[in-house]
Backbone as CSV, one residue per row, in Angstrom:
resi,resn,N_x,N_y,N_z,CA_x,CA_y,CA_z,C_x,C_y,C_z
1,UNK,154.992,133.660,221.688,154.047,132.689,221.220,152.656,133.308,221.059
2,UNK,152.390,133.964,222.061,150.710,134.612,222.220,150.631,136.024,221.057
3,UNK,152.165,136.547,220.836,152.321,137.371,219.707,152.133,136.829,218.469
4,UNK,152.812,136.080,218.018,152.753,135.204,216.815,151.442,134.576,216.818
5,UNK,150.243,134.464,217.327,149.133,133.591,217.329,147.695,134.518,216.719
6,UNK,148.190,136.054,217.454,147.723,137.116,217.236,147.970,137.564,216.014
7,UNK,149.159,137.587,215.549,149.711,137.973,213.840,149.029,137.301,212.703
8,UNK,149.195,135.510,213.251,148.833,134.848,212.394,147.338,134.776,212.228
9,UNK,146.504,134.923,213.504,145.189,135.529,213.352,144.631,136.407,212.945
10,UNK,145.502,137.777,212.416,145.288,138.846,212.149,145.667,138.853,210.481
11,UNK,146.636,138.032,210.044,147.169,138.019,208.290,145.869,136.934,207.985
12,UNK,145.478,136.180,208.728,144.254,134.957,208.651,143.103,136.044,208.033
13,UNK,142.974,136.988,208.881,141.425,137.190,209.023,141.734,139.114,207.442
14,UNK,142.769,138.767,207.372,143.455,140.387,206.077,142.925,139.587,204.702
15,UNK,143.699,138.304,205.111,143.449,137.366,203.694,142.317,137.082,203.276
16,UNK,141.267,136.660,204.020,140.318,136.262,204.120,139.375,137.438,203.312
17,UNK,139.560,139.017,204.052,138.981,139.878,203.269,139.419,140.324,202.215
18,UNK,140.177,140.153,201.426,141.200,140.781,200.616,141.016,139.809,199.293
19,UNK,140.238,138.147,199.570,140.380,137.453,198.696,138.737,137.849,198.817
20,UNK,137.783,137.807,199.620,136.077,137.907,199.666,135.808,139.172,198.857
21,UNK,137.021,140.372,198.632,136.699,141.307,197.828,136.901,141.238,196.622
22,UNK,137.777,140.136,195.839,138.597,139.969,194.668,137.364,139.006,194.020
23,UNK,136.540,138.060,194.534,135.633,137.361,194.400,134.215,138.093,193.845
24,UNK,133.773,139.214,194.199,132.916,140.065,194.385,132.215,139.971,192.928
25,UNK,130.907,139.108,192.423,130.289,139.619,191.758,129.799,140.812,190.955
26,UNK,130.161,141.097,189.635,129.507,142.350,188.848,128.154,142.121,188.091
27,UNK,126.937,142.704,188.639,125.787,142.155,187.991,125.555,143.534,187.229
28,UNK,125.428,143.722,185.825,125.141,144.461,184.958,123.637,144.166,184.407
29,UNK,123.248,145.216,184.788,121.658,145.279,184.171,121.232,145.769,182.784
30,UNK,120.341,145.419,181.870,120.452,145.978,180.734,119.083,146.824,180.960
31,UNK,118.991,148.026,180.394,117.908,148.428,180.283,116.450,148.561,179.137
32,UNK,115.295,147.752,179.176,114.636,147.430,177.519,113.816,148.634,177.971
33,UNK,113.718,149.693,176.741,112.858,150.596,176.582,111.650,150.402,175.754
34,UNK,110.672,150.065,175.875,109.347,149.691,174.936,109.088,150.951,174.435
35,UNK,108.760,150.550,173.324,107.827,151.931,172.405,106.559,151.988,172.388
36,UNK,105.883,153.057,172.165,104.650,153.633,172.490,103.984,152.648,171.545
37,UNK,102.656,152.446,171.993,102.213,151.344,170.827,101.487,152.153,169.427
38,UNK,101.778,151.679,168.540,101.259,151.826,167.581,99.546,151.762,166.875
39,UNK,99.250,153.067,166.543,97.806,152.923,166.521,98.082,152.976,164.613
40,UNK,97.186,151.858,164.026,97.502,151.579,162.753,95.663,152.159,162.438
41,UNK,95.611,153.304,161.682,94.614,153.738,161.143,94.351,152.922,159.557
42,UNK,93.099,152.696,159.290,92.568,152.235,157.937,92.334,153.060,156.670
43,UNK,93.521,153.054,155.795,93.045,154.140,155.159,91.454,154.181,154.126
44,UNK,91.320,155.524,154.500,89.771,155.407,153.357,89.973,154.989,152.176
45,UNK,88.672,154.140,151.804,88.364,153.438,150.545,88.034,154.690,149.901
46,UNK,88.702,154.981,148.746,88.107,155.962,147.412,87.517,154.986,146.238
47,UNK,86.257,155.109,145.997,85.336,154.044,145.262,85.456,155.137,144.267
48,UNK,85.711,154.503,143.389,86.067,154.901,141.552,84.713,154.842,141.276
49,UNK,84.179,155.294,139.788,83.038,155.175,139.295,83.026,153.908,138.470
50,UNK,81.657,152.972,138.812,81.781,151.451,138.558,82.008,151.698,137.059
51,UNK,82.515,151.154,136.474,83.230,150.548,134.837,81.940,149.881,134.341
52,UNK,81.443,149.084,134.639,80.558,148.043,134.310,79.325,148.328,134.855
53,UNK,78.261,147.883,134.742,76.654,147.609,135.425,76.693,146.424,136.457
54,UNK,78.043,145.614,136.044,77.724,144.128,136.427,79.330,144.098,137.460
55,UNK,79.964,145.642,137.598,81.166,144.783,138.040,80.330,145.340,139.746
56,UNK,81.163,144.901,140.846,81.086,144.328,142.443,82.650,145.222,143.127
57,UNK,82.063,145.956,143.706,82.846,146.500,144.713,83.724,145.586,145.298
58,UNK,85.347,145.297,145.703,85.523,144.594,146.662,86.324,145.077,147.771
59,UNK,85.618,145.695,148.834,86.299,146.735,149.811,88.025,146.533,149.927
60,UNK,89.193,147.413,150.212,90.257,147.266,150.889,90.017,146.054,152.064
61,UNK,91.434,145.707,152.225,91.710,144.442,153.328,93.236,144.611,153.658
62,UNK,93.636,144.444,154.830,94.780,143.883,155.209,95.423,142.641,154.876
63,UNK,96.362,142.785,154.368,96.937,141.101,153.766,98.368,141.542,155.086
64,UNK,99.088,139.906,154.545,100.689,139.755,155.488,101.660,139.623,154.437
65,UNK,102.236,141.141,154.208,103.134,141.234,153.483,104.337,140.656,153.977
66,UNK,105.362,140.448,153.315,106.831,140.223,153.240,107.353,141.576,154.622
67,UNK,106.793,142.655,154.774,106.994,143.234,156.624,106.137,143.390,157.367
68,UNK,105.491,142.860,157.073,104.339,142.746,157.906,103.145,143.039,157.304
69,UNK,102.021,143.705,158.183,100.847,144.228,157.528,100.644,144.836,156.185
70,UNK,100.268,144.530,154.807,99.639,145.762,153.795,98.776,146.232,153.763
71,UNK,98.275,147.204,153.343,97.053,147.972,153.016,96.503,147.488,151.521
72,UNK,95.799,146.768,151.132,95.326,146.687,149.706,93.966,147.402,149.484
73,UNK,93.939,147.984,148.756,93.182,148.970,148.499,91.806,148.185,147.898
74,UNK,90.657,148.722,147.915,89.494,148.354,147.111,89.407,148.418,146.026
75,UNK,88.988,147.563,145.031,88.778,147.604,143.746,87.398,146.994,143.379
76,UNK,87.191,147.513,141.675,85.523,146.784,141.096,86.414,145.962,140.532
77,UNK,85.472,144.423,140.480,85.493,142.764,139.880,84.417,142.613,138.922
């Protein structure tokens, strides 16, 4: 009796670990690598020789292209 109580305490306590290991969480980490940031230089305005007396410089500008940032260049108006 005190054998069998011991067995059954002992397959009790096998099971117990055998199912706590089958249970065992897999946490997979992803790793995000950022990129260096981007330094966006302005390119120089090359001013043409004015056409007109009356035409107006109108410096380059950044517009929001279709990918993002453009460069539009300066032109005389």
């Amino acid at each position: 009796m005190k054998r069998s109580m011991v067995l059954c305490t002992l397959l009790l306590f096998v099971t117990l670990g055998l199912l706590s290991a089958c249970s065992s969480r897999v946490v997979e980490r992803e790793t995000v690598k950022e990129s260096p940031p981007v330094t966006v230089v302005r390119p120089p305005d090359v001013v043409m020789v004015q056409p007109q007396r009356s035409a107006v410089w109108v410096p380059g500008h950044w517009v929001q292209g279709s990918y993002g940032l453009e460069w539009r260049s300066g032109h005389w108006e």
